[in-house]
DSSP file (Angstrom, degrees, kcal/mol; ACC not computed):
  #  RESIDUE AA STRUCTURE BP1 BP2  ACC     N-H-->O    O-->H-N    N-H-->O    O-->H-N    TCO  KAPPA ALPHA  PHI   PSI    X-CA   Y-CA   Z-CA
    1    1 A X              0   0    0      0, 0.0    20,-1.7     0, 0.0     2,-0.3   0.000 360.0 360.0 360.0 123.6   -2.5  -26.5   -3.5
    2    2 A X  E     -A   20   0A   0     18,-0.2    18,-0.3    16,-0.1     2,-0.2  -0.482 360.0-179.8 -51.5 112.8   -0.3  -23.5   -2.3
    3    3 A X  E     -A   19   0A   0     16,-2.2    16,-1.3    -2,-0.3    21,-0.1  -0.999  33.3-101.8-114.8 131.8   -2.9  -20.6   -1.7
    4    4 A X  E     -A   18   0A   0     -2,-0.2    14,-0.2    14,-0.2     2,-0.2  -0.019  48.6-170.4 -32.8 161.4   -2.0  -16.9   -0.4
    5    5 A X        -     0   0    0     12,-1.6     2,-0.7    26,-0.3    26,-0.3  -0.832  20.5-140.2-149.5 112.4   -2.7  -16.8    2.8
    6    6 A X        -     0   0    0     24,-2.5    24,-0.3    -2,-0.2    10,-0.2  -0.708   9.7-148.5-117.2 141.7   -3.0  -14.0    5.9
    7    7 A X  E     -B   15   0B   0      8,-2.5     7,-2.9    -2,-0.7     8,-0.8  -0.345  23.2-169.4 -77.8 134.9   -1.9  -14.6    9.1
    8    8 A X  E     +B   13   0B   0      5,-0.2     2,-0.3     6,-0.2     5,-0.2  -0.998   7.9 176.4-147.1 114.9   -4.6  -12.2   11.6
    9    9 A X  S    S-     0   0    0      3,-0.8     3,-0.3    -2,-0.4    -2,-0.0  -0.972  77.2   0.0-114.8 144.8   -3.9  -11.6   15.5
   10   10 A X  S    S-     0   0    0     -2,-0.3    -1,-0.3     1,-0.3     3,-0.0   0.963 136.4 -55.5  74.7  61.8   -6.2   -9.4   17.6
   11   11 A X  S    S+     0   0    0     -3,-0.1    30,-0.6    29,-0.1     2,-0.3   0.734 118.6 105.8   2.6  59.3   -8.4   -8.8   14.2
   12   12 A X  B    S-C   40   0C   0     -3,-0.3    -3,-0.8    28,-0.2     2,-0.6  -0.993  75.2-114.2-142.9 159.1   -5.6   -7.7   12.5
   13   13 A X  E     +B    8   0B   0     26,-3.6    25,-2.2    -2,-0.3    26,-0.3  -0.792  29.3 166.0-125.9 163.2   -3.0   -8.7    9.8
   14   14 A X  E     -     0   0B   0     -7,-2.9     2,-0.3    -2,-0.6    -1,-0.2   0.682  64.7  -6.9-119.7 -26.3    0.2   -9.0   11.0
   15   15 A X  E     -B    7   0B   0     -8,-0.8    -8,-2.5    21,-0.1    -1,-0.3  -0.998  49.0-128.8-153.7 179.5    1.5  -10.9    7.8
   16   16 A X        +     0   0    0     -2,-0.3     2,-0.2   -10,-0.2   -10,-0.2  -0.580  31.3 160.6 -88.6 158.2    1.2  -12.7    4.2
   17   17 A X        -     0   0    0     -2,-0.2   -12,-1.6     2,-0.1     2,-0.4  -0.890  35.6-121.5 177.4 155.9    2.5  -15.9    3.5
   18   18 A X  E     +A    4   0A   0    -14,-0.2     2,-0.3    -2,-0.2   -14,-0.2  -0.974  46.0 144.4-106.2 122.9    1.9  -18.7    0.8
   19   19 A X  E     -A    3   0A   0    -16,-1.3   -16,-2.2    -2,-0.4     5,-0.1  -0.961  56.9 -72.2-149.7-168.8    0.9  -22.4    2.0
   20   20 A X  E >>  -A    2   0A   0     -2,-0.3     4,-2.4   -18,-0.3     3,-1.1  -0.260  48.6-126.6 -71.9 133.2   -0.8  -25.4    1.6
   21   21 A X  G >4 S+     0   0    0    -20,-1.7     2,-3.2     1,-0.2     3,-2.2   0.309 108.8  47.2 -52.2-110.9   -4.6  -24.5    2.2
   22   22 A X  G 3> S+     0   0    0      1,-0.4     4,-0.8     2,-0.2    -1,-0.2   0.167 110.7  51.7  13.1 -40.9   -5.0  -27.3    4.7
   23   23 A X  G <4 S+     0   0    0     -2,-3.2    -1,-0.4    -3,-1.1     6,-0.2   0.807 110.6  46.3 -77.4 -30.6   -1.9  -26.3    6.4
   24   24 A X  T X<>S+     0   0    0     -4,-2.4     5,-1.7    -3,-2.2     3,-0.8   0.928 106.4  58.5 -72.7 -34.1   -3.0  -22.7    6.7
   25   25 A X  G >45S+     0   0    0     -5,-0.4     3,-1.6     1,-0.3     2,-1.1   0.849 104.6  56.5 -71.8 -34.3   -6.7  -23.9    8.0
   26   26 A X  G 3<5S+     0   0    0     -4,-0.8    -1,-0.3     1,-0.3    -2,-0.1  -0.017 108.7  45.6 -74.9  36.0   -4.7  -25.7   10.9
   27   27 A X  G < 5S-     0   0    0     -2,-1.1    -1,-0.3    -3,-0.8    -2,-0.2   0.192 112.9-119.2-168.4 -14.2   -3.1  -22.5   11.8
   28   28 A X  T < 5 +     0   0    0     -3,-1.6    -3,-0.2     1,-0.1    -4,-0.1   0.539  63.8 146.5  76.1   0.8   -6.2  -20.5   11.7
   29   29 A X      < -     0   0    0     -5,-1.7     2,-0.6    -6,-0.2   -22,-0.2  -0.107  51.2-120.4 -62.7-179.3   -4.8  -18.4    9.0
   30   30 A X        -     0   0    0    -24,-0.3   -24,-2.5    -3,-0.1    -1,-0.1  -0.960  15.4-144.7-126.1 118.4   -7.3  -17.0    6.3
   31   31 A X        +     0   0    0     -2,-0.6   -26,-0.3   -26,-0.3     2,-0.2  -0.803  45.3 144.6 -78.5 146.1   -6.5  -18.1    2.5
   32   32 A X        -     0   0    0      3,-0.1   -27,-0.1    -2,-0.1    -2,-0.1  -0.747  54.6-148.1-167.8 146.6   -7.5  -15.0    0.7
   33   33 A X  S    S+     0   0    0     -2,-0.2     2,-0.2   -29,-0.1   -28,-0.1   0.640  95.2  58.7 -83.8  11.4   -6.1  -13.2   -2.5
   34   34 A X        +     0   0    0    -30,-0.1   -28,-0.1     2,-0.0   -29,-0.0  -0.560  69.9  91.4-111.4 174.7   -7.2  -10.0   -0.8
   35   35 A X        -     0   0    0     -2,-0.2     2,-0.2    11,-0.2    -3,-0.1   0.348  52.7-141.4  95.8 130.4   -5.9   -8.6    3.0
   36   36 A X    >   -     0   0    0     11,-0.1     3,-0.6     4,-0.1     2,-0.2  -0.582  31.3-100.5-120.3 172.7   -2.9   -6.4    3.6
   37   37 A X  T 3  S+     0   0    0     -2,-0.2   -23,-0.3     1,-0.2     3,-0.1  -0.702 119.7  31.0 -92.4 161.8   -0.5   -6.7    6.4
   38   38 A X  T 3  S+     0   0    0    -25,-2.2    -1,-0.2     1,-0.3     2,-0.1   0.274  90.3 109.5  80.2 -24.1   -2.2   -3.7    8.7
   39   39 A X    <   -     0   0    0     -3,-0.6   -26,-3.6   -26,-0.3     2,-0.4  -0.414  65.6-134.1 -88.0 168.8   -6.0   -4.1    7.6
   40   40 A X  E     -CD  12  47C   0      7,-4.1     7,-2.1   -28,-0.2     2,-0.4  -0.867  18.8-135.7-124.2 167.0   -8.1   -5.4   10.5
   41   41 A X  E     - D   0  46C   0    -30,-0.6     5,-0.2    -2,-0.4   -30,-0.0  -0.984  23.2-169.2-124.8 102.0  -10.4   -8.0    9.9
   42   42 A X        -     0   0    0      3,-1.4     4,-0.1    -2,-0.4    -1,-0.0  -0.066  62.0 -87.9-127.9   5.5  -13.4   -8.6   10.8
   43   43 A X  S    S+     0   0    0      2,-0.1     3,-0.1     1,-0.0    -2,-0.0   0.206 119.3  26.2  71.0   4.1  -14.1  -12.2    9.9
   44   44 A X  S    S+     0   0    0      1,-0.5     2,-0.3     0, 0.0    -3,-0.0   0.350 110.4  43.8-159.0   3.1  -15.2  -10.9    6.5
   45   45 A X        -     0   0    0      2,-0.0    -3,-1.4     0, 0.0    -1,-0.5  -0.982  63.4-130.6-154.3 151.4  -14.1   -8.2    5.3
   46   46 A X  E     -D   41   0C   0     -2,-0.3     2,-0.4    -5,-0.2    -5,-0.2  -0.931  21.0-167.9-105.0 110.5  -10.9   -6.6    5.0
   47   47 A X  E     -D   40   0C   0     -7,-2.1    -7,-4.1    -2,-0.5   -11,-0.1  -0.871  14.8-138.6 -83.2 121.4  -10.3   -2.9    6.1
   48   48 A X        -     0   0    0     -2,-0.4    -9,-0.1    -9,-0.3     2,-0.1  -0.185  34.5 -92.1 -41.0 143.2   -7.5   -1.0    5.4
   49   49 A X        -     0   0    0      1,-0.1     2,-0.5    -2,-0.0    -1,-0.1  -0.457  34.9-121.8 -70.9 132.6   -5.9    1.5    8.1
   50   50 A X        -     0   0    0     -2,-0.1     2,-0.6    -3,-0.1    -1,-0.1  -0.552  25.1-153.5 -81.3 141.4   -7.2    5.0    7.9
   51   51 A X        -     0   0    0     -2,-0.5     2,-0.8     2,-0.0    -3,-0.0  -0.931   7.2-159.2-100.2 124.9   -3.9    6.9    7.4
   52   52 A X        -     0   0    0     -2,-0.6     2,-0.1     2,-0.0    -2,-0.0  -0.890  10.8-150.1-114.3 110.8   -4.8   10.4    8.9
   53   53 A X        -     0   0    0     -2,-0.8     2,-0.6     1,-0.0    76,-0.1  -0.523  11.7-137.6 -78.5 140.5   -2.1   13.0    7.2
   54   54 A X        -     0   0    0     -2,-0.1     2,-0.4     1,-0.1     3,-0.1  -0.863  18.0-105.4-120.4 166.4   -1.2   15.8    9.3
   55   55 A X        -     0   0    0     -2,-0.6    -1,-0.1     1,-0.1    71,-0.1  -0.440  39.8-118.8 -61.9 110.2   -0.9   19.1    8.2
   56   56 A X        -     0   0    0     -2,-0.4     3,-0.1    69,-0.2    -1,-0.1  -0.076   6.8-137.0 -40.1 154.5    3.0   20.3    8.0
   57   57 A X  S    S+     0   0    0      1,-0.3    48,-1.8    47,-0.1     2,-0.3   0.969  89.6  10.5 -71.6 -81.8    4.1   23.0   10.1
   58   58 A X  E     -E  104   0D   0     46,-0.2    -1,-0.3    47,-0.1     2,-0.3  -0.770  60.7-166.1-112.0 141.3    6.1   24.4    7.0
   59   59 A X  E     -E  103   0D   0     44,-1.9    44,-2.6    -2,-0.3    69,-0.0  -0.868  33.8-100.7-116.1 154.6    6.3   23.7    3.1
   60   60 A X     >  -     0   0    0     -2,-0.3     4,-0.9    42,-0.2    42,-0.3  -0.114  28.0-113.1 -61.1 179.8    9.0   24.9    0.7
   61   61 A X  H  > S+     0   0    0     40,-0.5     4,-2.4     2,-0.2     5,-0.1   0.909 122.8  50.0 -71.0 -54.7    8.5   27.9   -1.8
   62   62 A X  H  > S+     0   0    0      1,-0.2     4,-1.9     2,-0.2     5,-0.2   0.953 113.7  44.5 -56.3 -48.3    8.7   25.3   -4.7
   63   63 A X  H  > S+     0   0    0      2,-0.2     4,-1.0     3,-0.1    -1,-0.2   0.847 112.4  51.6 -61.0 -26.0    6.1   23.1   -2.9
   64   64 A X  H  X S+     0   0    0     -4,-0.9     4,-1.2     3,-0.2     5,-0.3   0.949 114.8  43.7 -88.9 -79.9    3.8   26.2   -2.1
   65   65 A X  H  X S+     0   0    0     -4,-2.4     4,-2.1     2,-0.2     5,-0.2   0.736 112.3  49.7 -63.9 -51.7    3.9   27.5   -6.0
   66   66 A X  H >X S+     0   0    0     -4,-1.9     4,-1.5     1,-0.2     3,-1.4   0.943 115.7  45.1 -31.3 -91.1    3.4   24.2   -7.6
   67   67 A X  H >X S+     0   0    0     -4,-1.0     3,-1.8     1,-0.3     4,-1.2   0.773 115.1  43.5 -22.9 -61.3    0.3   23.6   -5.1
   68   68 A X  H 3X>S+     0   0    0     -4,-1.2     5,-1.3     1,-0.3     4,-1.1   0.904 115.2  54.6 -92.2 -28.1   -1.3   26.8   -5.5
   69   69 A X  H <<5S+     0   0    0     -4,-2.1    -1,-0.3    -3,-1.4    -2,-0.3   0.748 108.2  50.9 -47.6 -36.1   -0.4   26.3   -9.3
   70   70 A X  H <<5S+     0   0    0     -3,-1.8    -2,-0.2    -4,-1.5    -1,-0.2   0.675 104.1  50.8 -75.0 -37.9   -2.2   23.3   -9.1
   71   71 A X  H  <5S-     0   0    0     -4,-1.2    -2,-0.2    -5,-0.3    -3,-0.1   0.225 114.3-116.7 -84.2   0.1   -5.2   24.8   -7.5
   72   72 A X  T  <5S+     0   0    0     -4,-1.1    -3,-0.3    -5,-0.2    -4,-0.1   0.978  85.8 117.0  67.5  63.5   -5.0   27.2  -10.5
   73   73 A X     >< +     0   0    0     -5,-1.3     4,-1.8    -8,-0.1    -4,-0.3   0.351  41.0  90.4-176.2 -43.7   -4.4   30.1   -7.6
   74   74 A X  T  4 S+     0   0    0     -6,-0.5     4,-0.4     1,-0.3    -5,-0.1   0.468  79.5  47.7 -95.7  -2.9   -1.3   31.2   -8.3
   75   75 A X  T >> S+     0   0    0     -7,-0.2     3,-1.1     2,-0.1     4,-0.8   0.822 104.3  66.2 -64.8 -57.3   -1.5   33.9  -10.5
   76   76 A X  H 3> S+     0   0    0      1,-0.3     4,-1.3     2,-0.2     5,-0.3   0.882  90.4  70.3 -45.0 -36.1   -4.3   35.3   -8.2
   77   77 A X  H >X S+     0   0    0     -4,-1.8     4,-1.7     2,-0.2     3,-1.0   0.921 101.0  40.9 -42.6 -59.5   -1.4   35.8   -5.4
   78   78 A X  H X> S+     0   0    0     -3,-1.1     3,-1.7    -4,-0.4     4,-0.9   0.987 114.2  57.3 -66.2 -78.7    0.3   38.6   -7.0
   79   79 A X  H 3< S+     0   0    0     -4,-0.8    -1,-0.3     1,-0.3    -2,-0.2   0.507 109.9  46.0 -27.7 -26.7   -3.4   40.0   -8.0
   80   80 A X  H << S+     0   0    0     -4,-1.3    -1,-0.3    -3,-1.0    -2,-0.2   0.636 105.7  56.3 -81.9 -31.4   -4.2   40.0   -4.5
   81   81 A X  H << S+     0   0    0     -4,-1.7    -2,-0.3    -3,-1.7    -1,-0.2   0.421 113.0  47.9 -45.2 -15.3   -0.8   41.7   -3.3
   82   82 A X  S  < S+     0   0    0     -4,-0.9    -2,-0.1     1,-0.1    -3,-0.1   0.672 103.0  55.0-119.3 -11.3   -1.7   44.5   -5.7
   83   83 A X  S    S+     0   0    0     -5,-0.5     2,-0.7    -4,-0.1    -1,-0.1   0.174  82.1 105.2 -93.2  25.1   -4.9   45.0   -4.7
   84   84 A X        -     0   0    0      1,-0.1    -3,-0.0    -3,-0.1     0, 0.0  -0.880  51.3-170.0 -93.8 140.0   -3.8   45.5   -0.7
   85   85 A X        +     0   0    0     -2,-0.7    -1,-0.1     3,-0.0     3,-0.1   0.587  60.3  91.3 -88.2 -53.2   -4.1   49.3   -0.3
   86   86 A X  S    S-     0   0    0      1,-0.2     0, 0.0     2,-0.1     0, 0.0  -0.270  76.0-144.4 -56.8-176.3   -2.7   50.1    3.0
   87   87 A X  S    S+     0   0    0      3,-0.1     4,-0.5     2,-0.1    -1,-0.2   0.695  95.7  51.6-116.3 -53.8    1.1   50.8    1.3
   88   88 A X  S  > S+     0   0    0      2,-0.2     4,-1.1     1,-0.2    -2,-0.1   0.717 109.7  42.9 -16.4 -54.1    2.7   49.3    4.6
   89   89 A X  H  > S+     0   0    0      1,-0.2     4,-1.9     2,-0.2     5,-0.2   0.809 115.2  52.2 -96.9 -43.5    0.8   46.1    4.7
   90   90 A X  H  > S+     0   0    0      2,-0.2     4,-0.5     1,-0.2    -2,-0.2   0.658 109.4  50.3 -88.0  -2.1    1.3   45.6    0.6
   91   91 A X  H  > S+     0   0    0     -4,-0.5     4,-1.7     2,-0.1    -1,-0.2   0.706 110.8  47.7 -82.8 -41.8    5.0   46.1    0.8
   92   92 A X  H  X S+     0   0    0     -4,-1.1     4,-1.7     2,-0.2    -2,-0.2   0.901 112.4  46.1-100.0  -9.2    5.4   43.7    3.5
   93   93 A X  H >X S+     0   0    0     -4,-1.9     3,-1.0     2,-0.2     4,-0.7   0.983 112.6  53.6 -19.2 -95.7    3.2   40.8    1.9
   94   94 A X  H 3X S+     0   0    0     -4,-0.5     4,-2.9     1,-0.3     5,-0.5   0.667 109.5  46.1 -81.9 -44.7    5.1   41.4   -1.4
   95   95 A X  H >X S+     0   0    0     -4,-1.7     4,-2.1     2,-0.3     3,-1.6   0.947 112.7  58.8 -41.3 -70.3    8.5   40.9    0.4
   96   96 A X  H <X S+     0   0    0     -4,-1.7     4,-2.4    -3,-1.0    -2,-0.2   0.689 115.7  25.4 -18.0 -67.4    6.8   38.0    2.0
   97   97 A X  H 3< S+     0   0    0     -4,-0.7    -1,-0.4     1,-0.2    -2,-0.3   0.705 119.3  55.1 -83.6  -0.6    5.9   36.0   -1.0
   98   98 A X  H << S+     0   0    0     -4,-2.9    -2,-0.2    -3,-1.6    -1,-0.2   0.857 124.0  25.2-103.7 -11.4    8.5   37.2   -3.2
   99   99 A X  H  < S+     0   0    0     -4,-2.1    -3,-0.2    -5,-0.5     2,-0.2   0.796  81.7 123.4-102.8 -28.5   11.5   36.1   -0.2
  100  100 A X     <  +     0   0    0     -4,-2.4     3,-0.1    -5,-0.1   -39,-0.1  -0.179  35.9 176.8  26.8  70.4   10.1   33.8    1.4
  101  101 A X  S    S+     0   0    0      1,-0.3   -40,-0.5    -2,-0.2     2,-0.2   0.438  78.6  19.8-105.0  11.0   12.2   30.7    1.2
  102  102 A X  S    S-     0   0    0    -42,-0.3     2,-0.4   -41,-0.1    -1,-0.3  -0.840  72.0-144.7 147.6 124.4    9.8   28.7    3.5
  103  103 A X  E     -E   59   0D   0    -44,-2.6   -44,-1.9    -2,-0.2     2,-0.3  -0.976  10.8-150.7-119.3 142.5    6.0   29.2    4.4
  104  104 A X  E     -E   58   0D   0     -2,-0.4   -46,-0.2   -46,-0.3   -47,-0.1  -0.777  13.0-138.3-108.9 129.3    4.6   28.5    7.6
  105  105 A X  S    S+     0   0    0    -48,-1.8   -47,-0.1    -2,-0.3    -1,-0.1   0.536 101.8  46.1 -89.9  18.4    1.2   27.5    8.0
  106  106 A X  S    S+     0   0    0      5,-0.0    -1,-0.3     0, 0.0     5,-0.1   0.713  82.9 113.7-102.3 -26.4    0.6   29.5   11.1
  107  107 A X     >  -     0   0    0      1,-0.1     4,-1.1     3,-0.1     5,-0.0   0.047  66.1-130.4 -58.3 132.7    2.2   33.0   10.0
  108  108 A X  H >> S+     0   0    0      1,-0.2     4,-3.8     2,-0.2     3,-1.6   0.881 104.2  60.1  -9.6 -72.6   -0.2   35.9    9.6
  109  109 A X  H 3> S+     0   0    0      2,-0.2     4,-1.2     1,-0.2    -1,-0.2   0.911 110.2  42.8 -59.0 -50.5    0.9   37.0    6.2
  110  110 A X  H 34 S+     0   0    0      3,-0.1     4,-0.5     2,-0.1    -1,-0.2   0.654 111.0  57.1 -94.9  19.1   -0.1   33.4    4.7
  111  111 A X  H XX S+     0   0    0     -3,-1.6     4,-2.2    -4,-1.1     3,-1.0   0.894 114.6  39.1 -71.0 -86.7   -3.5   33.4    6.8
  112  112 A X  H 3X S+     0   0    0     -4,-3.8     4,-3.1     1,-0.3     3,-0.2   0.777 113.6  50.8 -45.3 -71.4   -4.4   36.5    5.1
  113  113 A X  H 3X S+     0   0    0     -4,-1.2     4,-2.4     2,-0.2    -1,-0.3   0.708 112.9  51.0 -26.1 -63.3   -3.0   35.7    1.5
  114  114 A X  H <4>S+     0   0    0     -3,-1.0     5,-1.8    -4,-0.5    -1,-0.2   0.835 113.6  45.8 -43.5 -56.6   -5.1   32.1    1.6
  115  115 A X  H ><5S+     0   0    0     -4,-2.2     3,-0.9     1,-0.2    -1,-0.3   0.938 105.9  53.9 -65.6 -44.9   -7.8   33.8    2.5
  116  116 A X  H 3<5S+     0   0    0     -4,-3.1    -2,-0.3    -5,-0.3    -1,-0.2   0.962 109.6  50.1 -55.4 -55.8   -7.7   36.5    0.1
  117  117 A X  T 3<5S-     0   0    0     -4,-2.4    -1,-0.2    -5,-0.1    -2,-0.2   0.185 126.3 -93.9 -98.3  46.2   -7.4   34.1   -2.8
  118  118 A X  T < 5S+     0   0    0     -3,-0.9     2,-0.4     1,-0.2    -3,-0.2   0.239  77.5 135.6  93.3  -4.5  -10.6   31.9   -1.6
  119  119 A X      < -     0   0    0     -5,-1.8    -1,-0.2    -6,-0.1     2,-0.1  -0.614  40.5-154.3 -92.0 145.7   -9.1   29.3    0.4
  120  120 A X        -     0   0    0     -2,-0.4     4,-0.5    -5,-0.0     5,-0.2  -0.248  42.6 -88.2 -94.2 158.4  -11.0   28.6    3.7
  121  121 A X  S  > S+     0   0    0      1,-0.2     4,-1.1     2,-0.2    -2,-0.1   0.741 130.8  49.8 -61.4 -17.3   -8.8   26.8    7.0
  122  122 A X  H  > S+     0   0    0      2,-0.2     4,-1.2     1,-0.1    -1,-0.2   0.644 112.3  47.8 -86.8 -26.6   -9.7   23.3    5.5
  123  123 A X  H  > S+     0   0    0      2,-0.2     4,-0.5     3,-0.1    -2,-0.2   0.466 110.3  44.4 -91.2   3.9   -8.7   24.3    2.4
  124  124 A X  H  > S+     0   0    0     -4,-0.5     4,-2.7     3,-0.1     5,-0.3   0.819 114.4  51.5-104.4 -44.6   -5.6   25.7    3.1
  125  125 A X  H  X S+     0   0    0     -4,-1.1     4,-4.9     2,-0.3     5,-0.4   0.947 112.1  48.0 -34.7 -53.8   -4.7   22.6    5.5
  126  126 A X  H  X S+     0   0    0     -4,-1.2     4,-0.5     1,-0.2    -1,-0.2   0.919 111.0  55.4 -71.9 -24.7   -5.7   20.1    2.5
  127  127 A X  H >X S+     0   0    0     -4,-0.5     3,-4.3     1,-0.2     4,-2.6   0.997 109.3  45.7 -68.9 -57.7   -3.4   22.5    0.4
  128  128 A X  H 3X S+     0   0    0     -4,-2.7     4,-1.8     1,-0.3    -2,-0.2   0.803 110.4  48.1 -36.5 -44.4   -0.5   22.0    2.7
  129  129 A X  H 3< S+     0   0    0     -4,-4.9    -1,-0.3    -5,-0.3     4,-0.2   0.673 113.3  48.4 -81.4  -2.8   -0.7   18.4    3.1
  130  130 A X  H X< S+     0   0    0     -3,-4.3     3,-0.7    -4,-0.5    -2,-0.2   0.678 113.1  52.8 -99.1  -8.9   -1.0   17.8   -1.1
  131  131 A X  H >< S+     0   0    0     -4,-2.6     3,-1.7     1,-0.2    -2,-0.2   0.979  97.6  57.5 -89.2 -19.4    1.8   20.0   -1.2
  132  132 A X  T 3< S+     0   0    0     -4,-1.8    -1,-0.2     1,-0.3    -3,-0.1   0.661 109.6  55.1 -38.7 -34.0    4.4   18.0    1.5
  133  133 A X  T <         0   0    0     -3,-0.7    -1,-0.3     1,-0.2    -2,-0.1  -0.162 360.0 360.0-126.4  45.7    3.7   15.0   -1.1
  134  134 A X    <         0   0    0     -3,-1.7    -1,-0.2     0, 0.0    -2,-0.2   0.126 360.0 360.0-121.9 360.0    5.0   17.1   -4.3
């Protein structure tokens, strides 16, 4: 009987394929309906690859308001621009976000802003990288 089958070098699998069990067992292959090309293998269980996303350098304007929209944050931007005091400092932060056509996740001005409306350097990272996949 044709059963999936995946083909595993160097505990890993390298592809899928349909054949006759008997023919796959001469081949060392593993019938299984489970096993991805990429999981490693372990002789019983199948792991998936950890995918480590990295944080973008820069996201668009649209991707940064959606996200912070998302995090239910984006009113609070302007509320925190109005509450900056110095006159200087709150002029050029309002330029910032409001011209902005690209935000960078190292620049000052969206250090400060992040911070201001509660997000921490792990939280601003995990916001970058969900907004990169909007």
């Amino acid at each position: 009987m044709v059963k999936r089958s995946v083909i595993i070098e160097n505990g890993k699998v390298v592809n899928v394929t349909f054949a006759e069990e008997e023919y796959a067992f001469e081949r060392g292959w593993v019938v299984s309906d489970i096993g991805e090309i990429g999981d490693s293998y372990n002789g019983s269980v199948f792991t998936p690859p950890v995918i480590e996303l990295k944080v973008p350098a820069v996201i668009s304007r649209r991707q940064a308001k959606q996200e912070l929209y998302a995090l239910g944050k984006l009113a609070l931007v302007q509320t925190k621009i109005d509450d900056i005091v110095d006159i200087a400092e709150k002029m050029d932060t309002q330029i910032y976000w409001d011209d902005a056509t690209e935000f960078r996740r190292d620049h000052p001005t969206l250090i400060a802003l992040a911070t201001a409306i509660g997000l921490d350097t792990a939280q601003t990272d995990a916001a970058f990288i969900s907004a990169i996949l909007r």
